[in-house]
C-alpha positions as CSV (number, residue, x, y, z in Angstrom):
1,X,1.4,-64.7,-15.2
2,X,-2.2,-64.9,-15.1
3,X,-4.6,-62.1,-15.6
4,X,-7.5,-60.9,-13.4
5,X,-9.8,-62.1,-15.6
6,X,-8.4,-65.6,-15.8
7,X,-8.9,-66.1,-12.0
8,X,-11.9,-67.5,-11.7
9,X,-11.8,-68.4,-7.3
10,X,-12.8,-64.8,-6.7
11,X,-16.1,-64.0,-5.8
12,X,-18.4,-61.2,-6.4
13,X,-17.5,-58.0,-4.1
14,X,-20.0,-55.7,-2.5
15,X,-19.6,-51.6,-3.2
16,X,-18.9,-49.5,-0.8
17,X,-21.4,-46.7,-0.6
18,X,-19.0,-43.9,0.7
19,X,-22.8,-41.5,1.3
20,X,-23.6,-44.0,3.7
21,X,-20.0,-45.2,5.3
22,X,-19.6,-46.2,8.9
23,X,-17.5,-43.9,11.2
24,X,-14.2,-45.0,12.4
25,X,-13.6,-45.3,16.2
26,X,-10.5,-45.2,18.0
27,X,-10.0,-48.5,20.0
28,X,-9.3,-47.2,23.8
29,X,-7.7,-50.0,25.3
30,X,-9.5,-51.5,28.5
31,X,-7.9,-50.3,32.3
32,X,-6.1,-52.3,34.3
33,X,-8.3,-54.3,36.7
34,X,-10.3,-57.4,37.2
35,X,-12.7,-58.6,34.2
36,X,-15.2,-61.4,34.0
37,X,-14.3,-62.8,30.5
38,X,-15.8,-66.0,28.6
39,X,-13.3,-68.5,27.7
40,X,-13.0,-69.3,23.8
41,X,-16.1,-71.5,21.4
42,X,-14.1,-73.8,20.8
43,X,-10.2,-75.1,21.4
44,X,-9.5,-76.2,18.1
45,X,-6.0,-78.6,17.7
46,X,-3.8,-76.0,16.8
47,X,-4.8,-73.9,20.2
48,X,-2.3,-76.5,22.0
49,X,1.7,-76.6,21.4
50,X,4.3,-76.8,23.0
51,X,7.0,-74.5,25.0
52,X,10.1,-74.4,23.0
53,X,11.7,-74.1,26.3
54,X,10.5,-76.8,28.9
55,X,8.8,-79.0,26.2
56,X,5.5,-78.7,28.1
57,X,1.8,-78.7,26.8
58,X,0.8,-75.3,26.4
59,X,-2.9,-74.2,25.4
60,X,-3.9,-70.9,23.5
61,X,-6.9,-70.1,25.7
62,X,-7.5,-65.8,24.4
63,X,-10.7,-64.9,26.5
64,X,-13.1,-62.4,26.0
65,X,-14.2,-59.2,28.5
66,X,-18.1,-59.8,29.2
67,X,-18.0,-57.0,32.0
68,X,-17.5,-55.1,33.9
69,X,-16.6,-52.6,30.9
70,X,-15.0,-53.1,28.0
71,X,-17.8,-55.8,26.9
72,X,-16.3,-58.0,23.4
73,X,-12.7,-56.9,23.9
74,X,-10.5,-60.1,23.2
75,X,-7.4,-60.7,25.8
76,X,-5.3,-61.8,23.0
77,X,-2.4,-64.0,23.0
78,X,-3.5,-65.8,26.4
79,X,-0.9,-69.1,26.9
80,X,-0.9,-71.0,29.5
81,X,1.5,-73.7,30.3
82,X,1.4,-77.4,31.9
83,X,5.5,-76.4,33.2
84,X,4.9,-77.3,37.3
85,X,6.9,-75.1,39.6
86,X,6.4,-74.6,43.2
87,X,3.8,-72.9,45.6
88,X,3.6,-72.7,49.3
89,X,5.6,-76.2,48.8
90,X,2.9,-77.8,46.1
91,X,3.2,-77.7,42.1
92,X,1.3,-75.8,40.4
93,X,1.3,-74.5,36.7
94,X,0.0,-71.5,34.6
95,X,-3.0,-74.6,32.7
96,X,-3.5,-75.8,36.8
97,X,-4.4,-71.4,37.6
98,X,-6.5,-71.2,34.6
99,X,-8.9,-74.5,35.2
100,X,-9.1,-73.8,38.5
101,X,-10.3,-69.9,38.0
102,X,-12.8,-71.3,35.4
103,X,-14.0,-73.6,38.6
104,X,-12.7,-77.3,37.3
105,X,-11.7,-79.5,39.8
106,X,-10.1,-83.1,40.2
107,X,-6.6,-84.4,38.4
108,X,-5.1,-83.6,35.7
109,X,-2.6,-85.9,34.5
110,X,0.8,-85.1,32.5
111,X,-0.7,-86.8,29.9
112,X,-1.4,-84.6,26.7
113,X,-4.6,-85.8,25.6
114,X,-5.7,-85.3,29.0
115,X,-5.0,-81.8,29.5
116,X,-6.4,-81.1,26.0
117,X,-9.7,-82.6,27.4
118,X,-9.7,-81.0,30.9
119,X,-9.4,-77.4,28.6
120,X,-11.9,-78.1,26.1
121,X,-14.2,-78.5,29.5
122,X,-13.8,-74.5,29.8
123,X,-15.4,-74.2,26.8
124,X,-17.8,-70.9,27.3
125,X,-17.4,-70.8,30.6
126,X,-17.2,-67.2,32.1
127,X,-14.1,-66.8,35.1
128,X,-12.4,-64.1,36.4
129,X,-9.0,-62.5,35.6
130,X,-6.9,-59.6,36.4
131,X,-5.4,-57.8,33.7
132,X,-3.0,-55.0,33.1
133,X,-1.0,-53.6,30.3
134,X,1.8,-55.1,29.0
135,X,4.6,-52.9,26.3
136,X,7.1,-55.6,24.6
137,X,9.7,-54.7,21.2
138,X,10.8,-58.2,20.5
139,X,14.1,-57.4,18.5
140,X,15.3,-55.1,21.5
141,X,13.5,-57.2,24.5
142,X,12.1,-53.7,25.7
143,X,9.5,-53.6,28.3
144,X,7.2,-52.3,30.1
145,X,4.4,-53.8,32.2
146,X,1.7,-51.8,34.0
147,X,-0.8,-49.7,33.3
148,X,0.7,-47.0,35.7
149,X,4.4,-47.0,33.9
150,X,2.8,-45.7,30.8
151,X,2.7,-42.0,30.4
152,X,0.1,-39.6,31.3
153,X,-2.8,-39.2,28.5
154,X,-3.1,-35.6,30.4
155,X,-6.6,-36.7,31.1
156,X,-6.2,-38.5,34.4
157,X,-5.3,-41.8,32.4
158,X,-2.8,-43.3,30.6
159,X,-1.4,-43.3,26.9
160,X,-1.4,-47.1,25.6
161,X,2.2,-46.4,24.2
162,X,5.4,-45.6,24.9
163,X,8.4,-44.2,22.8
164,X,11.1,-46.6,23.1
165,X,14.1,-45.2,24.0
166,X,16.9,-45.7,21.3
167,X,14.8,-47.2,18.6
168,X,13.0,-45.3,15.7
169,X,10.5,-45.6,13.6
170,X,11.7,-46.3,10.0
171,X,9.3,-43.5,8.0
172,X,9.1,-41.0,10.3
173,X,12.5,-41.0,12.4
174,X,10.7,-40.5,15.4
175,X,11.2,-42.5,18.5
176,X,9.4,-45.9,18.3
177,X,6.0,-46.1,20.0
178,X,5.6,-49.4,21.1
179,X,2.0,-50.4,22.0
180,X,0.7,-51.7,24.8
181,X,-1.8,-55.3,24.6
182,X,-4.3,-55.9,27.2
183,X,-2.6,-59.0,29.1
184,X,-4.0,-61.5,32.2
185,X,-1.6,-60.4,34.9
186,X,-3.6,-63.5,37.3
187,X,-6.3,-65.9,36.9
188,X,-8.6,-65.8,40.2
189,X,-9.5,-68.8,41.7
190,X,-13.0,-69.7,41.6
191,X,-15.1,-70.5,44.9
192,X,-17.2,-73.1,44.8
C-alpha cells in the first residue's frame, strides 16, 4: 500500500482559519408555490437516458429558483419523459410540458437526436413551474406529497420531514425522518 507521501496527484490544500470561519446556515426549504426558475447551462450527454420502463427518451433538466423567493435554490432531480399519453384526446408527454413552459414551439419528432436538440434550445431560458414538496423512502415506497401533509413547524409552517411510521433510524432508534426535496408538481405553459 502506498504512503501519503508517495501520492504525488494531490495538490496543495488551503488552511482553514477557524478565527475567521464562516457561520453555518440551516437550509429552509422553499414553500410550495409557483417559481420562475432558469433552466440548466448546459445539457451535457449524460443529462438524457432512458426510462427503464417505457424505453423512452428522458432528459435530466434540474432548474434553478430565480424568484420570487428562494433565489439559487436548485429543483433537483427534475426528469422529464418523451412517454406520450393522452390529453383532452391529444398526446402529450412530461419533455412536450416542459418545452412548451420554456415557450418552444413547432414538432418534435420521436427521433432521439431530435429531442436532445429541441432541449438544449432551453438552454438558460427562465419558465415557470409549480412546485411542492415531495417525502419518498425508497426501500419501503413511503410517501408523502404536499407541503400541507407535512407536520406543523408550530410557527404557522411546515416541518420539511416526517417520521416514517414503522421504520427507524439505525443510531439513534428513533423513528426515521424522511426528508422532504423541493419537486416541479406542473410546468406552466408559456404565452406567447
Amino acid at each position: 500500500m502506498n504512503s501519503i507521501a508517495e501520492l504525488d496527484t494531490l495538490g496543495p490544500s488551503e488552511p482553514l482559519d477557524l478565527d475567521m470561519y464562516p457561520e453555518t446556515r440551516g437550509f429552509t426549504l422553499p414553500s410550495a408555490g409557483e417559481y420562475t426558475v432558469r433552466a440548466p447551462e448546459s445539457f451535457p450527454d449524460e443529462a438524457f437516458g432512458r426510462s427503464q420502463a417505457s424505453g423512452a427518451v428522458t432528459a435530466q433538466v434540474d432548474p434553478t429558483i430565480v424568484g420570487p423567493t428562494s433565489e439559487g435554490t436548485v429543483i433537483r432531480y427534475t426528469r422529464v419523459s418523451a412517454k406520450k399519453f393522452a390529453r383532452r384526446g391529444m398526446p402529450a408527454s412530461q419533455l412536450g410540458d416542459y418545452l412548451v413552459a420554456c415557450g418552444l414551439r413547432g414538432r418534435v419528432t420521436d427521433d432521439e437526436d431530435n429531442i436532445r436538440a429541441r432541449v438544449r434550445e432551453t438552454t438558460n431560458l427562465t419558465y415557470l413551474v409549480e412546485a411542492d414538496w415531495k417525502a419518498f423512502h425508497k426501500p419501503t415506497g413511503f410517501t408523502i406529497k404536499g407541503m400541507r401533509n407535512f407536520p406543523s413547524d408550530g410557527n404557522g409552517g411546515y416541518q420539511s420531514y416526517v417520521e416514517h411510521p414503522t421504520e427507524k433510524d439505525p443510531i439513534t432508534k428513533e423513528p426515521l425522518r424522511v426528508r422532504a426535496n423541493l419537486v416541479v408538481t406542473r410546468f406552466v405553459p408559456a404565452h406567447n
